[in-house]
C-alpha atoms as one frame of an Amber mdcrd trajectory, in Angstrom:
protein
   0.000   0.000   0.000   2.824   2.125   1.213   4.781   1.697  -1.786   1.933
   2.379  -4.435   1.278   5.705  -2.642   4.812   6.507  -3.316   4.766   5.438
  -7.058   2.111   7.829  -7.523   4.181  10.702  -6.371   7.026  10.004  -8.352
   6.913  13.484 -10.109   5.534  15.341  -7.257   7.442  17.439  -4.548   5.910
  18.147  -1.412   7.573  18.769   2.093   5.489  15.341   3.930   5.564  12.013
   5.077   5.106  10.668   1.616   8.029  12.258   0.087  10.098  11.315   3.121
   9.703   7.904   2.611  10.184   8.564  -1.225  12.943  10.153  -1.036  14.399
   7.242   1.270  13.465   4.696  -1.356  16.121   6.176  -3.203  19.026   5.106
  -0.505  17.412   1.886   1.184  14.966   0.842  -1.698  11.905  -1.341  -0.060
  13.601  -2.171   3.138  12.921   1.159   4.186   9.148   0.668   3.246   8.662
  -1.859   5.357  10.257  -0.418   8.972   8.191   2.518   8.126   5.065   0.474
   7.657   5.815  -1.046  11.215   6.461   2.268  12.581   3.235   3.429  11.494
   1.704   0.809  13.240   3.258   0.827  15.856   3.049   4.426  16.532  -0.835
   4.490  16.030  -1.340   1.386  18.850   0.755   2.961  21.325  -0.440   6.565
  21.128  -3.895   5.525  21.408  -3.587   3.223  23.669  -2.414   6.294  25.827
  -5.058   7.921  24.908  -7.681   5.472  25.260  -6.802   5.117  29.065  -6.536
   8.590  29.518 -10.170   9.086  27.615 -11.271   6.005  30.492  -9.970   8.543
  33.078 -11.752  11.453  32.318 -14.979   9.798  31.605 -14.856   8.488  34.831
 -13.989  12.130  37.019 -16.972  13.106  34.481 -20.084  11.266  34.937 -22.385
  14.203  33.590 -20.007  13.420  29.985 -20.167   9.839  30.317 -23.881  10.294
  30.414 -24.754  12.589  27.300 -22.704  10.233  25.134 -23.908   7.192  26.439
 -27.403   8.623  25.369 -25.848   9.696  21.891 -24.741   6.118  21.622 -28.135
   4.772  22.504 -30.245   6.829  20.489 -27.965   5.628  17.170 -28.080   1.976
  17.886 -31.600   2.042  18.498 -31.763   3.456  14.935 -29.252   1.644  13.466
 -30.247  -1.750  15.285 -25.902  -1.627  15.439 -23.047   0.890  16.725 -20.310
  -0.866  14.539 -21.590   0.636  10.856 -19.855   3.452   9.423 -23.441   5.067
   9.475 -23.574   4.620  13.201 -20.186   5.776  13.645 -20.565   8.958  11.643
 -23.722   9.443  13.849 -21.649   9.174  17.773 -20.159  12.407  16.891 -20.146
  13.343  20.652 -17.079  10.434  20.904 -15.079  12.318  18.429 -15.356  15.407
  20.496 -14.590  13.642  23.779 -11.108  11.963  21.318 -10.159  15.528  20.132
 -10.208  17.104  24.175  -8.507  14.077  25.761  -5.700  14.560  23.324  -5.700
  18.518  24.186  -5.808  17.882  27.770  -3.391  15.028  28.105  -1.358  15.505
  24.967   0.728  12.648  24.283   3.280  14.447  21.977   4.696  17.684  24.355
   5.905  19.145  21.347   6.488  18.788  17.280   9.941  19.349  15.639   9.408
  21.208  11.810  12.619  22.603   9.454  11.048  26.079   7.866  11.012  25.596
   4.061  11.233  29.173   3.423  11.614  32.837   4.539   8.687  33.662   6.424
   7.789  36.825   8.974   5.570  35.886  11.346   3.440  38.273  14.216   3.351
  36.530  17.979  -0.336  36.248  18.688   0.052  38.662  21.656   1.993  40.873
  20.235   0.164  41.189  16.671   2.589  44.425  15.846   5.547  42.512  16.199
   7.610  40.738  12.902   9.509  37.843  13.852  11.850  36.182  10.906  12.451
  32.385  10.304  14.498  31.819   8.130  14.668  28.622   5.781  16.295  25.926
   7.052  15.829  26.803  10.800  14.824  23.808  13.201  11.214  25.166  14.653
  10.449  23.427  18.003   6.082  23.933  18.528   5.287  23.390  21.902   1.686
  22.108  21.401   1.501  20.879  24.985   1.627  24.594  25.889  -0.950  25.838
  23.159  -3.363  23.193  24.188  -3.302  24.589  27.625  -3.092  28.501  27.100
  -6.438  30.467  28.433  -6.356  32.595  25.281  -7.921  29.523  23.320  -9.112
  27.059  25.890 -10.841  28.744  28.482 -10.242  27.198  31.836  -8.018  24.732
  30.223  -7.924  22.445  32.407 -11.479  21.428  32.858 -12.536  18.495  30.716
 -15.063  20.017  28.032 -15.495  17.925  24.942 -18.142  20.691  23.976 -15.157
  22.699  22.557 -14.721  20.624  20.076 -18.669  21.831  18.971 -18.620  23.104
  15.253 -19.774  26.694  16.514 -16.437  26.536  18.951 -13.953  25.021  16.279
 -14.731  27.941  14.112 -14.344  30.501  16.825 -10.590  29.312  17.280  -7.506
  29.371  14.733  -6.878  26.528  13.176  -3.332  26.054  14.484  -4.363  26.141
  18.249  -4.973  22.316  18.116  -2.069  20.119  17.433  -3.222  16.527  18.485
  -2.023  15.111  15.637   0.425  17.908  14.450  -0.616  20.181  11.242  -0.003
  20.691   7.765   1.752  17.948   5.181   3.532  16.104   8.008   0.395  15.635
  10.049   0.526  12.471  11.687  -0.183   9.625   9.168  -1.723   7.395  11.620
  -4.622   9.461  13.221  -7.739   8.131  11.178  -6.424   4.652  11.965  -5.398
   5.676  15.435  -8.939   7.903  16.292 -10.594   4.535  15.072  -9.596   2.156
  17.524 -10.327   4.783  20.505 -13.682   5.578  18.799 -14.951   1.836  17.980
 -13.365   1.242  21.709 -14.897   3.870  23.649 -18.498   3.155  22.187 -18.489
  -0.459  22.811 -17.755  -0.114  26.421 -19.889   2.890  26.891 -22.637   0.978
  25.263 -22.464  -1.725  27.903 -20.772   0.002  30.915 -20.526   2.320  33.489
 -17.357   3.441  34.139 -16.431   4.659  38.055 -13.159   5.317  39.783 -11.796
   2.393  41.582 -10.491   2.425  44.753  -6.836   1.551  44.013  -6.580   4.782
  41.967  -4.320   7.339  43.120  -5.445  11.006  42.461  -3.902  12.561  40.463
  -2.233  10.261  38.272   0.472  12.417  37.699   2.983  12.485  34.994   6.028
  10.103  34.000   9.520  10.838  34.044   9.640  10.590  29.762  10.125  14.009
  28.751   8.658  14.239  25.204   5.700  12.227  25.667   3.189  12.439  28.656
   2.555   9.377  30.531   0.686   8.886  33.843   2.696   8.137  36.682   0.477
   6.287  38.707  -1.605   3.213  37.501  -5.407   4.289  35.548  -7.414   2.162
  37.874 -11.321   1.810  36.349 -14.255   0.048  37.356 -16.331  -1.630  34.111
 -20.013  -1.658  36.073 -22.723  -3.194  33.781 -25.454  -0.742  32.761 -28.903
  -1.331  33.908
């Protein structure tokens, strides 16, 4: 699959994934194809299996969210006689939105590493009078841990509000103020796949269970000692309680 996308952009140059694995067909022919094939993979099971237990979390500390998309999730497979169909997923919107602020309150990736592929003058949001220059070539370090959690986007960032995510409050925002899955040509390659397993996850168990704290759980979980990702430090201890 991987290498048919690439044949296809044999006479095409764009700064992405795609071309970075083209242009390392050239030194390592389909080797290379392969180990990036497993790194996809890879990638897209362990982020969202971070994510996943972080979305468990905050469903649990918010019953009043659990609730309104465990009716969402009702009200579609009583219409649908199934959750599974891609009509029925389409239709548990509400999941998507409680993916998307999960990611922007426990982002997995602190922050995203881009090379600047040409001169570009730039104003600081805060400072809109001021020009700053980056020039090509320059290493640009994003820190979308710290845009995910800035009151001039979020307000009180760090409630858990999967109502942000709401059409009329993704158009009140810029664009670039969410960076779950990074931005622009190198935006992550895995995050349909990876958004799918969380989604198909999260409304099977909501469909069936209650989720609660248990009593093992240490509040809060904390934070790991690995720098560029965030992991909890304590164990995500939930109770599955069967719906009535």
């Amino acid at each position: 699959m991987i290498s048919e996308a690439i044949k296809t952009r044999e006479n095409v140059y764009n700064s992405d994934y795609l071309n970075f694995l083209k242009e390392a067909k050239e030194k390592y022919q389909d080797l290379t194809h392969f180990g990036y094939a497993a790194m996809f993979y890879l990638d897209a099971f362990a982020t969202s299996a971070l994510a996943f237990a972080y979305a468990l979390l905050e469903l649990s500390l918010n019953p009043e969210v659990q609730l309104k998309a465990q009716k969402q999730i009702d009200h579609v497979s009583e219409k649908y006689k199934t959750i599974y169909s891609e009509e029925a997923q389409k239709e548990v919107d509400y999941i998507d939105n409680i993916i998307l602020e999960t990611i922007r309150m426990h982002t997995i990736t602190k922050f995203l590493n881009r090379q600047c592929t040409k001169d570009i003058h730039l104003s600081p949001p805060k400072h809109p009078g001021a020009r700053v220059l980056i020039k090509k070539g320059t290493q640009v370090f994003i820190p979308s841990y710290a845009i995910h959690h800035d009151s001039m986007y979020y307000e009180h960032p760090s409630r858990f509000n999967p109502d942000r995510f709401s059409l009329e409050q993704l158009n009140s925002r810029p664009k670039a103020c969410y960076l779950g899955f990074g931005d622009g040509p190198r935006v992550c390659i895995g995050r349909k796949f990876g958004v799918t397993q969380i989604k198909m996850g999260l409304t099977a168990i909501l469909s069936k269970f209650e989720l609660h704290l248990d009593e093992k759980i240490i509040l809060p979980v904390g934070e790991g000692t690995d720098h560029l990702s965030k992991t909890p430090k304590e164990k995500i201890w939930i109770k599955f309680c069967p719906r009535k």
